[in-house]
N, C-alpha and C positions, 0 to 999 in steps of 0.2 A: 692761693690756688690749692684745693685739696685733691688729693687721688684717695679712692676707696679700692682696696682688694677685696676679692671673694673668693673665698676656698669651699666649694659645695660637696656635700658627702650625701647619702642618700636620704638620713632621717639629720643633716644637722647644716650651719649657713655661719661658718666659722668670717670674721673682717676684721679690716684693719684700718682706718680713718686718718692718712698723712698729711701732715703741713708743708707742703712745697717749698714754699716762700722760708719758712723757717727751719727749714729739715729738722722737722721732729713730728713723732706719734703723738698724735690727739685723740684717740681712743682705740680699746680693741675690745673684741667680743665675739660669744657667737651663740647662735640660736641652735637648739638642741629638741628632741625627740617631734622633729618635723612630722605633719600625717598620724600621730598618734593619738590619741584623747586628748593630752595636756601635751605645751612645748614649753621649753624653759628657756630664757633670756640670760645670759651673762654678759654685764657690760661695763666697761673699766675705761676713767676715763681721766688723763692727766690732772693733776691738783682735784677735781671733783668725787676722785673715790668712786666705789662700786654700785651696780644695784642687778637688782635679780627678779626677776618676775615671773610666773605660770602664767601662759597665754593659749590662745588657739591659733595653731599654726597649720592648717590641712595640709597644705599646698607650697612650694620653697616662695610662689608669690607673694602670700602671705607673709612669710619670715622675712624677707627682703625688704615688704613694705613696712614691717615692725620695725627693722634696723634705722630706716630713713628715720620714723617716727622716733627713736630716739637720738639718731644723731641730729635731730633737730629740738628737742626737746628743753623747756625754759633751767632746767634744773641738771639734767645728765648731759644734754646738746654739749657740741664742740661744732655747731657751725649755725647760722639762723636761719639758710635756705636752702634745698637740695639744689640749686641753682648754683649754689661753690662750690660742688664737685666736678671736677674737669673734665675728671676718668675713670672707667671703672676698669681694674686689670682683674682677668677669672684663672683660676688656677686650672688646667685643666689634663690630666692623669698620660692620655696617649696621643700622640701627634701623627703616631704610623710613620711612613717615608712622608707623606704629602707633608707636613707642614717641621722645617728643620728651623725653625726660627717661631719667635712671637709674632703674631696676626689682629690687625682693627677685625671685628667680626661685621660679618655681612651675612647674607639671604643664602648667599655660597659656601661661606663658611659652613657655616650651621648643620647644613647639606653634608658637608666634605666629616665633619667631626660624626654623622651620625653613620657614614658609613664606616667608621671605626669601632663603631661598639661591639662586634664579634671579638674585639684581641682587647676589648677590659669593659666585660659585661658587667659586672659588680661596680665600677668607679664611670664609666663616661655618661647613663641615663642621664644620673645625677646632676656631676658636670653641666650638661647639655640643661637640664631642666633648671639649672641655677642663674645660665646666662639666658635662656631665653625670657624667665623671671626678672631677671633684673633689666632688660631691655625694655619689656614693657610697664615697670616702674618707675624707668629711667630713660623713657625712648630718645632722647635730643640730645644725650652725652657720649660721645665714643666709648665703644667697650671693646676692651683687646683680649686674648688669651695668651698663655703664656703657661706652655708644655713642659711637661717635667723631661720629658723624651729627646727634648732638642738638643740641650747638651751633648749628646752619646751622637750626633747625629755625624761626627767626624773620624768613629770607625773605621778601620779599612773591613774592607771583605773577610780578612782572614778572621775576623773579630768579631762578626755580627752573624758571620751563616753557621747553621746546624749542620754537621756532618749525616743530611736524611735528603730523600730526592730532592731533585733544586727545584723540581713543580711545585714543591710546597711552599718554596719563596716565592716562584713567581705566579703562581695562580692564587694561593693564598695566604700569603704577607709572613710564613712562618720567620723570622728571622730573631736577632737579639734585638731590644730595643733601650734597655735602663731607663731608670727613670730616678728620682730624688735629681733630677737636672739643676730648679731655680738654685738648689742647695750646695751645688759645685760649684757652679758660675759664681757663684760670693766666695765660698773658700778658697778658691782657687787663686783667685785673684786677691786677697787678704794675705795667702800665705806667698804671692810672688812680691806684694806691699814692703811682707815683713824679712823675708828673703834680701834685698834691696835690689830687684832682678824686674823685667818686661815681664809680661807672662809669656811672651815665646819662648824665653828664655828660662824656662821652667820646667823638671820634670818632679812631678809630685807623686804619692799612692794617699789617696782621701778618703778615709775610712767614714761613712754619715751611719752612726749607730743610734736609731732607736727604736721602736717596737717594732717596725721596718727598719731592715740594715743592708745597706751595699755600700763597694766600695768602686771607687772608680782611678786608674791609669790615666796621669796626664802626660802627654808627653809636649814638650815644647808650647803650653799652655789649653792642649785641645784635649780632650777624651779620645784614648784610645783602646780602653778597653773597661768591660764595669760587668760587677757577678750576677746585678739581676739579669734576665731574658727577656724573652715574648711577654712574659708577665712579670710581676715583684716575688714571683711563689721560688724561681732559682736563686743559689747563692749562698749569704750567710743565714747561720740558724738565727730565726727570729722568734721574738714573743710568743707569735701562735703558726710561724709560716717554717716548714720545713729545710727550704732551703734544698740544696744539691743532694742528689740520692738517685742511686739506679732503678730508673724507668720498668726493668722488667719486675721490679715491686708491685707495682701498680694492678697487674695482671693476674701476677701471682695473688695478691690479697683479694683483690673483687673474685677471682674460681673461687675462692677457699671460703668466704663470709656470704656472695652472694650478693655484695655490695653495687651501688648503681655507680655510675659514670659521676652524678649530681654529687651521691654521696661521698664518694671519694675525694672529688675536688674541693669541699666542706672540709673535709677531715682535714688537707693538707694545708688549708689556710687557716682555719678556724682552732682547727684542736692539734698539731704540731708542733715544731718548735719546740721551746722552752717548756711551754703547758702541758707537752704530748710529754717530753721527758721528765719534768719532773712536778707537771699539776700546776705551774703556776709562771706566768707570763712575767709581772715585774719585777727587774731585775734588782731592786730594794732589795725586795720578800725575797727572791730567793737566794742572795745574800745573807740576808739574814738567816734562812733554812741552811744553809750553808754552813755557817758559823754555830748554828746549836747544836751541827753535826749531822743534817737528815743527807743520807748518803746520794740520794740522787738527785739533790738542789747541788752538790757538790762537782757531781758528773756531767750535771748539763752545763754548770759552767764553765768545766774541761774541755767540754763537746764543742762549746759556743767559740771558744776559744781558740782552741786547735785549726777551727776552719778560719779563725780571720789570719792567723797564723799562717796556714799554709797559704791565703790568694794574697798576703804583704809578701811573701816571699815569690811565689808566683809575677804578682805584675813589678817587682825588683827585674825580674828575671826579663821581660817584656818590653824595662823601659831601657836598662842598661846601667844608666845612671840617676839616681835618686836624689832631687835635694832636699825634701823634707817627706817626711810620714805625718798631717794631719788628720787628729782626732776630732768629730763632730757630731752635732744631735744631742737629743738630750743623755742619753747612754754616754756615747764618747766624749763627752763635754762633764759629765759628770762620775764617772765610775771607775774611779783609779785601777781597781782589781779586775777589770776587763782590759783596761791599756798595759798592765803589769802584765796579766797572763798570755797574752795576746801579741807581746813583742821580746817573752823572754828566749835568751839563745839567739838572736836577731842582731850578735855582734859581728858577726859573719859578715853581713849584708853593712854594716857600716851604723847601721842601726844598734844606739847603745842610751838606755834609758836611764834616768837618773831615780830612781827608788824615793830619795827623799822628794823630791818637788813633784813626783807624779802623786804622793799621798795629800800633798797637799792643793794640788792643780784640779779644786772641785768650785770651779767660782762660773757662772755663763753671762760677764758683761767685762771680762777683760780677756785679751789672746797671751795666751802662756806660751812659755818654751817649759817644755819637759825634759829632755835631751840632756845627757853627760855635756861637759865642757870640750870636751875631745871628741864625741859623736861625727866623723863624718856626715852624717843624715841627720838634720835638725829635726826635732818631735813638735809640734805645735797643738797647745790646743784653742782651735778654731771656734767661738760663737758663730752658728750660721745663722742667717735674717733673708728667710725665702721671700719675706713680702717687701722687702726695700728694693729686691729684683725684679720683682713684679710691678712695684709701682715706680720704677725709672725706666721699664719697658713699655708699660700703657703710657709714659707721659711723652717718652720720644714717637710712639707711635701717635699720639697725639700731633705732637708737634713738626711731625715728618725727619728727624732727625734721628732715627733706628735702624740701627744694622746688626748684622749679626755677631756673637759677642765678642769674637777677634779682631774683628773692626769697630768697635764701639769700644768708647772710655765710661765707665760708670764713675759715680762719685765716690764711690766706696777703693776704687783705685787710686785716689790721692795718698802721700804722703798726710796729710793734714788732714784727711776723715773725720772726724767724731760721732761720735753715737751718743746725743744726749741725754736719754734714756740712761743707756749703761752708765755711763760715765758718774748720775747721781748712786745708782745701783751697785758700783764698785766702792763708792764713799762709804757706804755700808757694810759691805764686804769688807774692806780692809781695818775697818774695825774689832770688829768680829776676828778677824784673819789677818793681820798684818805681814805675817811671812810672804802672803800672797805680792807682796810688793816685788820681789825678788825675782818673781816669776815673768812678770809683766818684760813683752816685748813692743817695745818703742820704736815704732821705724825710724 
């Protein structure tokens, strides 16, 4: 039994091709500069190695139907008939209030999703245009969605409204929403694994850092509170997104430049952030600008910093009691001098970081402890895996066995988990890195 995911972006048809029966990844890949002249193919596929190709891809139809053609392919293939895909699960950006759970898509669905595209003009076209694409390349297989938004969907009020008329809640949906959802629902549940605790029984702060960053408050296993908003543009400073800043900026720069409403909202996601401070988004480079001394690759790592610093201290303050501070994403999973900077003076809070195993806790196929020995608040660093959440929610919606994730057991909740993938990938690792053995937490 195979599940396919899709992750659809506007110009790209990112997947992921799972073994059911064996629990393991049988290929991934994803198609790129959809609608333009040329599209490119990236496709990666256990023991068979890679291949890459320039295609014509107008339409996400097209792209979609390119991926069948080679996941069925005599030489890249990992299955012989589209007929052995069980399920397709769609990643898809906003769920609003109406959908606080993963959804089989129907004729209503489809409907219900496009009435959300006013609150993520830029991500739900897309979406929407990827599941309808894949519907009718795939019309006789269930296709489910599975919202990044659901997660956050157990809020209280005091957590989600804007201190601005309440008309703008209820006439038009202004509220907090967050989103990096698939990406919680795993860590959360890994760090209550490794914790030896339920996840009721869990109160976590989950940092998911990467060119998009938020964090999210768990209390007693559920979200109750997380930095993005209405959109991913509030919160921590990202790559190119500004993040938390005083609103009457806004006003003041468009009198003074002249600037439009359009342009503005470009600026704050496209050229802020990291790029707006210091020219340049990944946080390698500007590391390493950092290091050769350019003073403002230095400051925006201060800047970036400072703010995760103050919302860990923040949702401390929210949850009461903390069992662990997990780090994730490709950033937190990889960037010691982000979790260095970003948790120092944080002994207060019970939070006390260990300097040597956070320099060496740069590995993303094993769960580290970072954390002093004496740490009240254990430091974890979390590999997240959004599409293993996605395809064990299209398969129970499949199957009719899905609920919401407080009532639902994932497989990734057993003591006895494995990630086969990783587990070759940390052989490697530990080669390379032996000390990394020290780090490793074994529930």
């Amino acid at each position: 039994m195979v599940i396919l995911t899709l992750n659809c972006g506007s110009s790209s048809a990112k997947y992921q091709v799972y073994d059911w029966n064996n629990k393991a990844v049988l290929a991934v890949g994803v198609v790129e500069r959809i609608g333009l002249a040329y599209s490119i193919i990236e496709h990666k596929t256990t023991g068979k190695g890679e291949f890459t190709e320039q295609v014509s891809c107008p339409t996400h139809k097209e792209a979609i139907e390119l991926v069948i053609r080679m996941l069925v392919d005599s030489t890249y293939g990992v299955i012989k008939d589209v007929s052995e895909i069980s399920a397709v699960g769609h990643r898809v950006v906003h769920g609003g209030e109406q959908f606080k759970q993963s959804a089989l898509v129907d004729e209503q669905v489809i409907e219900s999703l496009k009435q959300l595209i006013p609150l993520a003009p830029l991500h739900m076209p897309a979406n929407i245009m990827g599941i309808e694409a894949a519907r009718k390349v795939m019309p006789s297989i269930p296709h489910a969605i599975i919202m990044d938004t659901a997660w956050h969907q157990t809020m209280p009020p005091e957590a989600f409204l804007y201190a601005v008329p309440y008309e703008w809640y209820s006439t038009y949906d202004v509220r907090r929403y967050g989103f990096h959802g698939t990406s919680y629902v795993y860590t959360a549940k890994r760090a209550a694994v490794l914790l030896g605790k339920e996840p009721k029984d869990t109160n976590l702060i989950i940092c998911h850092i990467g060119n998009g960053a938020s964090i999210s408050a768990v209390r007693n296993g559920v979200g109750v509170d997380t930095s993005m908003g209405m959109t991913p543009l509030e919160g921590l400073v990202m790559g190119s997104r500004c993040g938390d800043l005083d609103p009457a900026i806004l006003p003041y720069v468009m009198n003074r430049t002249g600037m439009s409403a359009k342009e503005m909202d470009m600026i704050l996601n496209k050229k802020s952030g990291l790029i707006g401070l210091c020219g340049i988004s990944d946080r390698r480079d500007v590391r390493k600008e950092a290091e050769d001394g350019n003073e403002r690759a230095k400051t925006a790592i201060a800047v970036e910093c400072h703010r995760l610093r103050k919302y860990i201290g923040a949702y401390a303050a929210v949850l009461g009691r903390v069992d662990a501070l997990v780090f994730t994403a490709g950033v937190g999973e990889m960037a010691p001098h982000i979790r260095e900077k970003s948790t120092k003076d944080l002994d207060i809070l019970g939070i006390k970081l260990d300097l040597r195993k956070n320099a060496i806790a740069q590995c993303r196929n094993a769960e580290l402890e970072i954390s002093t020995a004496d740490s009240p608040v254990k430091i974890f660093v979390i590999p997240t895996d959004e599409e293993l959440v996605m395809t064990e929610d299209a398969y129970a919606l499949m199957t009719g066995t899905y609920d919401v994730h407080m009532n639902f057991k994932y497989s990734f909740q057993s003591k006895e988990y494995k990630n086969k993938a990783r587990e070759q990938g940390l052989v490697e690792n530990l080669k390379k890195k032996p000390e990394l053995a020290e780090l490793i937490v074994r529930p």
